[in-house]
NUVOBA-421910 format. One line per field, with one value per residue (C-alpha): x, y, z; residue number from 1. Coordinates in nm, 3 decimals. Layout:
! NUVOBA-421910
px <- X, ...
py <- Y, ...
pz <- Z, ...
num <- NUM, ...
! end
This chain:
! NUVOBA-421910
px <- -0.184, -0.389, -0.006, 0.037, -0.219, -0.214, 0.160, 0.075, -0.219, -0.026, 0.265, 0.052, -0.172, 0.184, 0.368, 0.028, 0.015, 0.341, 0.286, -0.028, 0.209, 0.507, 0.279, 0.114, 0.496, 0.623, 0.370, 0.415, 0.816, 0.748, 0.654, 0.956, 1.182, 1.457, 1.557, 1.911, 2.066, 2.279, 2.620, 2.459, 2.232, 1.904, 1.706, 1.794, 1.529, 1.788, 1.714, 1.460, 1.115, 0.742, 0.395, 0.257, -0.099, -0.436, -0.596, -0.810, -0.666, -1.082, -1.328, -1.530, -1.910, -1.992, -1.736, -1.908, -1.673, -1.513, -1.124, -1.009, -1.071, -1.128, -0.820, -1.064, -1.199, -0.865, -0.768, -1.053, -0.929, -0.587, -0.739, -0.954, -0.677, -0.494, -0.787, -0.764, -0.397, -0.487, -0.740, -0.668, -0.285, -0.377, -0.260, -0.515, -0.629, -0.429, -0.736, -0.959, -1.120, -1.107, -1.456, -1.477, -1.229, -1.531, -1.655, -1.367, -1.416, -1.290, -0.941, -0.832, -0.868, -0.998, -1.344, -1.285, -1.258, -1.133, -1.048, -1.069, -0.855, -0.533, -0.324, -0.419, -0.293, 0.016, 0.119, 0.051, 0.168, -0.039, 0.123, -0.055, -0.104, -0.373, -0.240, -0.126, -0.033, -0.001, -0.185, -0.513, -0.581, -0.701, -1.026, -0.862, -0.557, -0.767, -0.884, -0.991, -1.267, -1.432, -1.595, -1.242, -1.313, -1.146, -1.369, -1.579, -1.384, -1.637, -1.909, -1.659, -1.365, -1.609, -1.761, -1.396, -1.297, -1.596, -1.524, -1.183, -1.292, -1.543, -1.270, -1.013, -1.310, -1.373, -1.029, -0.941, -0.809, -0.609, -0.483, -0.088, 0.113, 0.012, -0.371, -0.277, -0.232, 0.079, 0.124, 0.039, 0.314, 0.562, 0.587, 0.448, 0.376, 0.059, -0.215, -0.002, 0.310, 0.568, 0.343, 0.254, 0.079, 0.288, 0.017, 0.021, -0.066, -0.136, 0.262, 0.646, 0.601, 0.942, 1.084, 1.439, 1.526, 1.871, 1.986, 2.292, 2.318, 2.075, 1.863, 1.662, 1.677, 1.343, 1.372, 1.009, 1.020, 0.670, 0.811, 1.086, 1.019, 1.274, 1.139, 1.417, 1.302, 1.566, 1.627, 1.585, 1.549, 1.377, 1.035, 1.140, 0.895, 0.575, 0.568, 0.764, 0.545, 0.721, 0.646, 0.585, 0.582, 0.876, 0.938, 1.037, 1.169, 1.271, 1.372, 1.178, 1.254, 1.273, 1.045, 1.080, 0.839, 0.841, 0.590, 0.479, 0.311, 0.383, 0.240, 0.239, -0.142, -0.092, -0.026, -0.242, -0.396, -0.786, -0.736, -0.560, -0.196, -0.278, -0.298, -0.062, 0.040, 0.253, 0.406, 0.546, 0.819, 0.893, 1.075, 0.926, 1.077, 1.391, 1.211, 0.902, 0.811, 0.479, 0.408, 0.161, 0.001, -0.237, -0.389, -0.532, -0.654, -0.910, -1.065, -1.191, -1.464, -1.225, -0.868, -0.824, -0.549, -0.396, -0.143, 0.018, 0.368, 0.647, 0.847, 1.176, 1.248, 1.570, 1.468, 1.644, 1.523, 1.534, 1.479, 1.124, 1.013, 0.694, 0.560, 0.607, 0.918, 0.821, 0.592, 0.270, 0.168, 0.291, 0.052, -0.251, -0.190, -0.132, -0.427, -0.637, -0.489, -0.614, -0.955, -0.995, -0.866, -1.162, -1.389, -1.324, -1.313, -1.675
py <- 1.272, 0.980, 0.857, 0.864, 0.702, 0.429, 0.344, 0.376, 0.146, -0.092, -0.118, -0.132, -0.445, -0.612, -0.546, -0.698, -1.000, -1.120, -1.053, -1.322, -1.601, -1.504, -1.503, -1.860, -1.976, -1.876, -2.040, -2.376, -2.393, -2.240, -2.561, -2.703, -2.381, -2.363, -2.019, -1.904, -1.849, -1.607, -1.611, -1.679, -1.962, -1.788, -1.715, -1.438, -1.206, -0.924, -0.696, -0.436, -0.530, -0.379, -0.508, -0.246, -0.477, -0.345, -0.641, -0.407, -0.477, -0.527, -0.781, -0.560, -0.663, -0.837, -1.151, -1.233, -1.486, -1.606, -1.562, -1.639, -1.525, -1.785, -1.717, -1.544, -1.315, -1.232, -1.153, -0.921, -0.727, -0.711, -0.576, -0.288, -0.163, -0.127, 0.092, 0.260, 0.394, 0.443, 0.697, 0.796, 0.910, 1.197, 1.555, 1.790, 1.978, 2.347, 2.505, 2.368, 2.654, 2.617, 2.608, 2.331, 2.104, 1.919, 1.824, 1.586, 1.227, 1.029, 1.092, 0.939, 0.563, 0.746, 0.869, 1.210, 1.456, 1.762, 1.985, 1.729, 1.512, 1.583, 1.336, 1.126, 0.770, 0.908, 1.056, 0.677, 0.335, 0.071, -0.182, -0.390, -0.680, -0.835, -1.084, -1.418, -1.590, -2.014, -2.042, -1.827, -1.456, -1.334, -1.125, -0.917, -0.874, -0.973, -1.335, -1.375, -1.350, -1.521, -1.182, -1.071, -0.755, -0.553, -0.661, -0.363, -0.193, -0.310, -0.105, 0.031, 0.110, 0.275, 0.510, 0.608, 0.680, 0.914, 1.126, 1.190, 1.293, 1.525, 1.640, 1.709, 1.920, 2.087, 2.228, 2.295, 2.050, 2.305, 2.488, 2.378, 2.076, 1.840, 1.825, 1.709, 1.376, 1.186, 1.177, 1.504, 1.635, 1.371, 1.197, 0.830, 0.650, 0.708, 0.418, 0.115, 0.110, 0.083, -0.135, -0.380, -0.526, -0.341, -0.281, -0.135, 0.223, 0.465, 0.507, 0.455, 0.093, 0.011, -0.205, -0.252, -0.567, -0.597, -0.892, -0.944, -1.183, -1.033, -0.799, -0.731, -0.351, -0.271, 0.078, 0.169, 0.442, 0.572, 0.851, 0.692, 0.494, 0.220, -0.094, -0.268, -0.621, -0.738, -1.138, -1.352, -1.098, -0.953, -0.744, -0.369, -0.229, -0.198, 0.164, 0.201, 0.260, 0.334, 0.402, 0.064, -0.076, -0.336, -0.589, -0.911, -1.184, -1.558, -1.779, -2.102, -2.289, -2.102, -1.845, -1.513, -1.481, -1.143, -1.023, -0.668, -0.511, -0.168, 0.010, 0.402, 0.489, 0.782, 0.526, 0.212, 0.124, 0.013, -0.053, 0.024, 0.067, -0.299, -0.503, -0.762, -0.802, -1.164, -1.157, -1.445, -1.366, -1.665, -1.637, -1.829, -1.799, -1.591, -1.259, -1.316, -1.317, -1.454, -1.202, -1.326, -1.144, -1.164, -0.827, -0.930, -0.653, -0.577, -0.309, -0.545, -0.774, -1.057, -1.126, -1.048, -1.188, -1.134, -1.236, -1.069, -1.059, -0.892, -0.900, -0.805, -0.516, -0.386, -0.010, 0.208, 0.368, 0.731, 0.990, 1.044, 1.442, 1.422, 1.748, 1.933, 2.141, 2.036, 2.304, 2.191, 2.188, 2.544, 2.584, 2.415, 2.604, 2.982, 2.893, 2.800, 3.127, 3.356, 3.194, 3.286, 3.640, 3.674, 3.539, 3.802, 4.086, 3.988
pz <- -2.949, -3.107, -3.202, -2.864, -2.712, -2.929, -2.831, -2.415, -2.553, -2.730, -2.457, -2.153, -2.315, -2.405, -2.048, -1.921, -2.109, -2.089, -1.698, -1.680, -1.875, -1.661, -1.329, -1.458, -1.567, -1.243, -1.002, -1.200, -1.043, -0.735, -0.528, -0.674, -0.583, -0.319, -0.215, -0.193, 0.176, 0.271, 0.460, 0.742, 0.654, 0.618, 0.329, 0.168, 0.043, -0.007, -0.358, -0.448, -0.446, -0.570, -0.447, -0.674, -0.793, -0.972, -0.647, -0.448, -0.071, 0.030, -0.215, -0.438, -0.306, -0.629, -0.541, -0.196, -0.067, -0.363, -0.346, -0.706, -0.990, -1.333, -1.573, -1.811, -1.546, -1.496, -1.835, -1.891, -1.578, -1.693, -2.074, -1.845, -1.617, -1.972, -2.119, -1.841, -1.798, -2.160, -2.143, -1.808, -1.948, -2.114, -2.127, -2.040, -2.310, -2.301, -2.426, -2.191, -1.946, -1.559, -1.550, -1.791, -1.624, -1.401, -1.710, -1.798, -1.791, -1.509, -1.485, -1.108, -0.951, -0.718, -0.897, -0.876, -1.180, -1.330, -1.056, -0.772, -0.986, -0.817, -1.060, -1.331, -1.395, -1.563, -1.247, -1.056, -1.049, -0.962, -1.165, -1.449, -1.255, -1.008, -0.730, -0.830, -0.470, -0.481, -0.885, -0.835, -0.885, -0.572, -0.573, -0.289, -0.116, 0.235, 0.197, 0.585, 0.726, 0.405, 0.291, 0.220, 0.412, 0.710, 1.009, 1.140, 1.505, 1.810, 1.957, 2.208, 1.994, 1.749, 1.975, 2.077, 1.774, 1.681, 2.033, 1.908, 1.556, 1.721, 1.931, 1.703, 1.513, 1.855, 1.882, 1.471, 1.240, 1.095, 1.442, 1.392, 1.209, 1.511, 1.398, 1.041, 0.921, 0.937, 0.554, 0.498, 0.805, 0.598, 0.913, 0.782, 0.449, 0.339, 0.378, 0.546, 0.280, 0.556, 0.766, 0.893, 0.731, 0.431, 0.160, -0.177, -0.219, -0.562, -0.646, -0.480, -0.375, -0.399, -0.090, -0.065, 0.158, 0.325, 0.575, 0.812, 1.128, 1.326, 1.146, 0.870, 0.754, 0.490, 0.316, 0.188, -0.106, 0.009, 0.276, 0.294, 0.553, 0.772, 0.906, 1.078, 1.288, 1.540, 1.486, 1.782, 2.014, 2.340, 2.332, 2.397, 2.691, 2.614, 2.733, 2.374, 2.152, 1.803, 1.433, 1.255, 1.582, 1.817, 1.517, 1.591, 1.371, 1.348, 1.018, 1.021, 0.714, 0.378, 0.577, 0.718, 1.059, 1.186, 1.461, 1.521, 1.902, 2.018, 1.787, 1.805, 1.887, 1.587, 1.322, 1.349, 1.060, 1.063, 1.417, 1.810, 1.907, 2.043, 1.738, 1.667, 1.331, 1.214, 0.880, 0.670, 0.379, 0.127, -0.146, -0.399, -0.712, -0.813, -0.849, -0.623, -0.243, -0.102, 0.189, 0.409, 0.691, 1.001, 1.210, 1.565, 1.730, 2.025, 1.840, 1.561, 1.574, 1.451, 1.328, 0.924, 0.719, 0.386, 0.108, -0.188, -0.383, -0.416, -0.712, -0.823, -0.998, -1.156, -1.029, -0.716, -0.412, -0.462, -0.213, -0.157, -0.167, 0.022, -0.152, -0.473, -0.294, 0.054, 0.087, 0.103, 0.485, 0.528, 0.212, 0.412, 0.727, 0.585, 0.363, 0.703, 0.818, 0.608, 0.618, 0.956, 0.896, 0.613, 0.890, 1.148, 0.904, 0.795
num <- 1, 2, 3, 4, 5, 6, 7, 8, 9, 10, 11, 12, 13, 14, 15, 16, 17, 18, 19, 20, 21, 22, 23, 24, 25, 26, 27, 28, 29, 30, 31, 32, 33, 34, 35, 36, 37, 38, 39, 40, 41, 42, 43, 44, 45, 46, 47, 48, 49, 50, 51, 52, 53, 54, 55, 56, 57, 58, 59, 60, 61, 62, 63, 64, 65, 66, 67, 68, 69, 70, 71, 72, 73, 74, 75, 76, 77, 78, 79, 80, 81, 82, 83, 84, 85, 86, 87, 88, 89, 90, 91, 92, 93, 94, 95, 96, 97, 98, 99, 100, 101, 102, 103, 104, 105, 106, 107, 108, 109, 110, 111, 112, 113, 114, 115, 116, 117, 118, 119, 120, 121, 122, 123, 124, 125, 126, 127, 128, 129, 130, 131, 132, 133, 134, 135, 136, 137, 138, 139, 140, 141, 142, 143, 144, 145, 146, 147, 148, 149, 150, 151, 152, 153, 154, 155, 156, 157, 158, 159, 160, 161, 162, 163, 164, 165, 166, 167, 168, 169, 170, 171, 172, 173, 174, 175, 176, 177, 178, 179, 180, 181, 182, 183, 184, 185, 186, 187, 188, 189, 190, 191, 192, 193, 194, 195, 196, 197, 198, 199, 200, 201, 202, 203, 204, 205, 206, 207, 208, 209, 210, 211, 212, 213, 214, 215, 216, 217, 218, 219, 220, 221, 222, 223, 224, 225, 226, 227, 228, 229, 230, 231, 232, 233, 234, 235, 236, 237, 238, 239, 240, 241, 242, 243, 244, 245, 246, 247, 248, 249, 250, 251, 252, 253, 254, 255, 256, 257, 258, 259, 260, 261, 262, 263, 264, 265, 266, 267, 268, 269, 270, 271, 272, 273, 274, 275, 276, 277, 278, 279, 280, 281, 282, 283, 284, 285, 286, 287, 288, 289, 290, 291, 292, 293, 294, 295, 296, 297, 298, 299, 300, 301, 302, 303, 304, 305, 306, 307, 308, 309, 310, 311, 312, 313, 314, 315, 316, 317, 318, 319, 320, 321, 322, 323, 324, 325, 326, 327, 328, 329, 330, 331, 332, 333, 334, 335, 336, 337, 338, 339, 340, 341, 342, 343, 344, 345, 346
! end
């Protein structure tokens, strides 16, 4: 075991070091860079992509408004998040007891432990690397407003949203598939992987890109997901109000611009079904997009915007399986079942 951990150790720290000279290397020739086009003139982004990044998406409160981080804060992240697949890798011991398992250290990125540790950081992929986006490390994937932080929904929006959490509690969260999450039903990615904006979640953020005359098809690993934004071309009716949203896109120079409305009220994320969400793809070196983003939304106190990479990756797209054999919501209903059958027989 120590063999082993030493290895991950020793592997992870490498992978992560040659990533902060090839990140520094490749921002040096980006201003200089001129993307390919395709057959058709436009840039082509086509390939298979991963915005997988260690960058928190919201400024950790000890940065206040500071966007970068110094090359030697950024090293010493890089040499933590290493530690941390590290120890966090593990096999559970065989002979620990079930009763014991809480008192495991800290296993998840999410804080949780033992039992409520669902999957450790072998079972995730985060990536090694923070954000590198035009030289600096970014502090968080959010750089506007200055705190870096999601702006907080308005008085209004947030008192609607609390009456239809208390509602939802009125008439069972577990009452049938409808009541359930999207993720959890397999219906969406979970977080905002398939978008927009298209952020980086705990594992499968794979992104495969593909271009002809008048569209621009994205397959997104995370539930696998299909974002497909209609070049030059007409609103659909706002009374359509899909998954991902009515995509709209346009090349302007070496850039993709694609804007988002219509967004299905079940989905939005942080916000209303009325946001509008513009996105800007430039590809900035051969195996690197900047992907630039801006949420405006009538819910929020203000507009928040955002940057990150995506960079190439020699990997497929598999076929996402949603749940260990696809059985998990069945699982969470029967299991709300016979909690109510206890109930009545008490």
């Amino acid at each position: 075991m120590n063999a082993r951990k030493n290895v991950i150790g020793i592997v992870v720290a490498a992978v992560a070091a040659m990533s902060l000279s090839a990140a520094a290397a490749d921002t040096k020739g980006a201003s200089k860079y001129k993307p390919p086009r395709n057959e058709f003139g436009h840039p082509d982004l086509q390939g298979t992509w991963n915005n997988a990044t260690i960058t928190p998406t919201e400024r950790p409160a000890q940065y206040g408004d500071r966007r970068a981080l110094t090359e030697e804060e950024a090293k010493k992240l890089h040499e933590r998040e290493a530690e941390f697949i590290d120890r966090s890798s593990k096999a559970t011991d065989l002979a620990t007891k079930a009763e014991d398992l809480d008192n495991l250290p800290n296993q998840c990125r999410s804080g949780s432990t033992g039992a409520a540790c669902g999957y450790n950081a072998f079972w995730t992929d985060t990536g090694f690397n923070g954000v590198r986006v035009q030289g600096e490390w970014r502090t968080s994937i959010v750089t506007e407003p200055l705190n870096g932080r999601v702006p907080p929904l308005t008085a209004e929006a947030a008192k609607e949203r609390s009456e239809r959490m208390a509602s939802r509690q009125r008439s069972g969260a577990y009452d049938g598939p409808e009541a359930r999450p999207l993720g959890e039903r397999c219906l969406m990615s979970f977080g905002s992987s398939a978008g927009p904006p298209m952020l980086p979640v705990m594992y499968n953020n794979n992104y495969q890109i593909v271009q002809n005359k008048d569209y621009v098809m994205i397959l997104v690993e995370m539930v696998h997901d299909l974002r497909v934004i209609r070049i030059n071309s007409k609103p659909l009716p706002t009374t359509m109000k899909r998954w991902m949203g009515d995509s709209i896109g346009r090349y302007e120079g070496d850039s993709l611009i694609v804007e988002t409305t219509n967004m299905n009220p079940q989905q939005s994320f942080r916000g209303s079904s009325a946001q509008k969400v513009t996105e800007k793809f430039t590809r900035v070196a051969p195996g690197r997009i900047e992907y630039e983003f801006k949420v405006e939304d009538p819910a929020l106190t203000a507009p928040y915007a955002g940057a990150l990479t995506f960079n190439a990756t020699p990997d497929s797209v598999y076929e996402y399986a949603c749940h260990e054999g696809n059985y998990a919501l069945q699982g969470v209903l029967a299991g709300a079942r016979a909690d109510e059958a206890t109930k009545e027989t008490k």
